[in-house]
N, C-alpha and C positions, 0 to 999 in steps of 0.2 A: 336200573332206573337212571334215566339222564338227567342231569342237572338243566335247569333254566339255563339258557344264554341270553345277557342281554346285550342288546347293540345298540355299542355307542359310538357316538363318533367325536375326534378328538383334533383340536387344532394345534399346531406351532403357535409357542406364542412369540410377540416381536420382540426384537432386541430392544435391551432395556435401555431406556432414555440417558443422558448424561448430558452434561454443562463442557462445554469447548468453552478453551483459551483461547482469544486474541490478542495482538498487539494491536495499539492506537500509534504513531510516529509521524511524522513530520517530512513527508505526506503520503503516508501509506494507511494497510491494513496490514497484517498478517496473520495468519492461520502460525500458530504458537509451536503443535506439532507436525505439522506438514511444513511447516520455515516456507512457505508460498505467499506471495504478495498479489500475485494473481486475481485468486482465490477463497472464498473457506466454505468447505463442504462440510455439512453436517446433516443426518440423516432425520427424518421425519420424526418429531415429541421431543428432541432437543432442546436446549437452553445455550447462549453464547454469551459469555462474559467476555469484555472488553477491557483493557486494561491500558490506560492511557502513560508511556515512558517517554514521552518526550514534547517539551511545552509549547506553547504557540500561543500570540495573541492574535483574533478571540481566541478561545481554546475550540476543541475539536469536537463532535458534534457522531452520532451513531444515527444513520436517517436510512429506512427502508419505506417509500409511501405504500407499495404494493400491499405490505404487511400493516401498517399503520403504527411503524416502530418510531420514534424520535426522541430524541435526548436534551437532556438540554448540554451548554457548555459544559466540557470537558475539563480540567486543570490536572496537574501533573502526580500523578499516586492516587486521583479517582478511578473507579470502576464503573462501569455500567450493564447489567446483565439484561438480557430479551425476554418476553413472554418464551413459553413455549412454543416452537416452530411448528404445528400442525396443518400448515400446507405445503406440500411438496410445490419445487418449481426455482428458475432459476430469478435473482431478483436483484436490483441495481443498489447496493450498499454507499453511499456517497458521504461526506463531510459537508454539513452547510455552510458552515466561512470560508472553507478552503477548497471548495469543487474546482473553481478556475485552474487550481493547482496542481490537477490530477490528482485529488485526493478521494480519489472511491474505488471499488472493485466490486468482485458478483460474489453474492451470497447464494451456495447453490445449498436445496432442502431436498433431498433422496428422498421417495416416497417409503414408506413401512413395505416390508413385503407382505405379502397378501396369506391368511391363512389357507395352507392344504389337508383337504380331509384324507386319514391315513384309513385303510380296510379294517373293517370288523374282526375279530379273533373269528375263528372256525372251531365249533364247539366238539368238544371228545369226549366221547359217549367213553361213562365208570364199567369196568368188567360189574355183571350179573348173572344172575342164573339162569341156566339153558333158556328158558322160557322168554319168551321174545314180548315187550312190550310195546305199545307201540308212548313215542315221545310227546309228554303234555306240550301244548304251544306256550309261546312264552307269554308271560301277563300284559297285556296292551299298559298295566299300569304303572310300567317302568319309568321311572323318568330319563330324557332326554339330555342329555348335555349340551348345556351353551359357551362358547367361549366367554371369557372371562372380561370385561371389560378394560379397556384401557382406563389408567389412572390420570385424571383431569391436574393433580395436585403438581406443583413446578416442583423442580430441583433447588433451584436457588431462589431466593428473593428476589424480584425484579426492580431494577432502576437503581439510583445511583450509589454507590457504596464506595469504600476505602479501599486500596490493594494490601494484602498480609505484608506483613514485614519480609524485608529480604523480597520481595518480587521486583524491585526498582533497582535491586544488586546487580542485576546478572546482566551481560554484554547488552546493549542497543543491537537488533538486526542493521545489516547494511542497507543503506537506502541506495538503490541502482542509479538515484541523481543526486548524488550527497559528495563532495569533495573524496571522500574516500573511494568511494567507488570508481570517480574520474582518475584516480594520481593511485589510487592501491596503496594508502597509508591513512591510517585512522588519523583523527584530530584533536589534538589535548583538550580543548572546548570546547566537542563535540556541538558547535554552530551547523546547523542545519540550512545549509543551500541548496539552492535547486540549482538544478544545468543549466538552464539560461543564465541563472545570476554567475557563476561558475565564468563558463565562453564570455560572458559579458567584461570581465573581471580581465580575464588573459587578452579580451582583444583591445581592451584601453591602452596596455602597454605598447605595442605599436599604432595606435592611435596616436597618443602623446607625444611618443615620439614623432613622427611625419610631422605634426603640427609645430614643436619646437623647431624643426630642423627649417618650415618654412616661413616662420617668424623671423627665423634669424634672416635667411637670406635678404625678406622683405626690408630686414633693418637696414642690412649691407647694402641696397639697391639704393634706399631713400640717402646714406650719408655719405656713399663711395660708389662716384660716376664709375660709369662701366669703359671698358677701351675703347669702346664706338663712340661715345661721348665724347671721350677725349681726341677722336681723332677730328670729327665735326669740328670741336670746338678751336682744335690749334691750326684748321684749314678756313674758319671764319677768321682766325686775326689778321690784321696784315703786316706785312713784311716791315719789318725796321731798314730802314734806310742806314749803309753803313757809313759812317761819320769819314772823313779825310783826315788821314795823319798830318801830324805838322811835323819838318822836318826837322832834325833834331841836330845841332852841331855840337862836336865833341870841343870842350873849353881846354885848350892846351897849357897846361902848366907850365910859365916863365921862368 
């Protein structure tokens, strides 16, 4: 006698959701484990914590419209976590006080992979006796298997939160327009410039100078005639008339 088979069919299920780490900075993004300012790739039913290490006034701001994500101000040891990302697609992440300032990057959402149906088992017929039976069909009233729903429920709590202690510890990322990045030496009071303000700064110093140097000349002009002057002015006088000696007799001692 053969055993029922029943066929079912069976899906992959998708990799399971997680909460990504960002950094918020002064004026960046960063992807926490990728170290990429670029960028932060996270794949489809995600969650992205933000974690703001470096201050600014207003403070800094988490803005995706596409998504219909927005934060309010940001200050320094808040956090800010997303809904769950369930649309795939690449989408413009920006700061709202500080966009001017090159303060955004793309939030890219990898789609889920797609479930593939795997082949039914092939059923093996139990040794029986010589006698040949022929196989019952299998019961139509087998149930079917459906894949499993995906879970609606977040990872994290959404919106604004605290960072754990010690997360405010660990090194600042380099910002690629930040004094350190232009000179390749950190800064004891990690002041946060951009490269305009940066070039701005180093080009005052010959600025200043040129101008002091043409100050002075101007002074020199206004209080000390030039030799052209002087040569004008001693070809306008006129000649002195030289006086006549009177002749002089020597008094002889008697």
């Amino acid at each position: 006698m053969c055993t029922l088979v029943v066929w079912l069919v069976t899906f992959v299920p998708p990799a399971s959701a997680a909460t990504h780490q960002a950094t918020i900075g002064n004026y960046y993004y960063e992807d926490d484990q990728q170290h990429d300012q670029t960028k932060i790739v996270v794949r489809q039913g995600d969650q992205v914590t933000f974690t703001v290490r470096e201050q600014a006034v207003p403070g800094h701001t988490v803005d995706v419209d596409a998504l219909n994500i927005h934060s309010p101000n940001l200050n320094l040891g808040e956090t800010f976590t997303t809904p769950r990302l369930d649309r795939p697609g690449n989408f413009y992440l920006y700061c709202r006080p500080h966009e001017d300032r090159g303060h955004h990057t793309r939030l890219i959402v990898l789609a889920a992979p797609k479930p593939t149906a795997t082949p039914p088992p092939k059923a093996t017929p139990r040794p029986g006796p010589a006698t040949t039976r022929t196989a019952r069909p299998a019961s139509s009233n087998a149930p079917a298997a459906t894949p499993a729903p995906t879970p609606t429920a977040t990872l994290t709590p959404v919106g604004v939160g605290t960072a754990p202690p010690g997360a405010l510890s660990r090194p600042i990322p380099t910002n690629p327009n930040s004094v350190a990045a232009l000179t390749g030496h950190t800064t004891a009071n990690g002041v946060p410039w951009t490269r305009s303000q940066w070039l701005l700064l180093i080009a005052v110093v010959p600025i200043s100078g040129a101008a002091l140097v043409a100050l002075r000349r101007a002074r020199i002009a206004v209080y000390q005639p030039t030799v052209e002057n002087l040569r004008r002015a001693r070809a306008a006088r006129p000649t002195p008339k030289a006086k006549p000696r009177k002749p002089t007799t020597a008094k002889r001692k008697g």
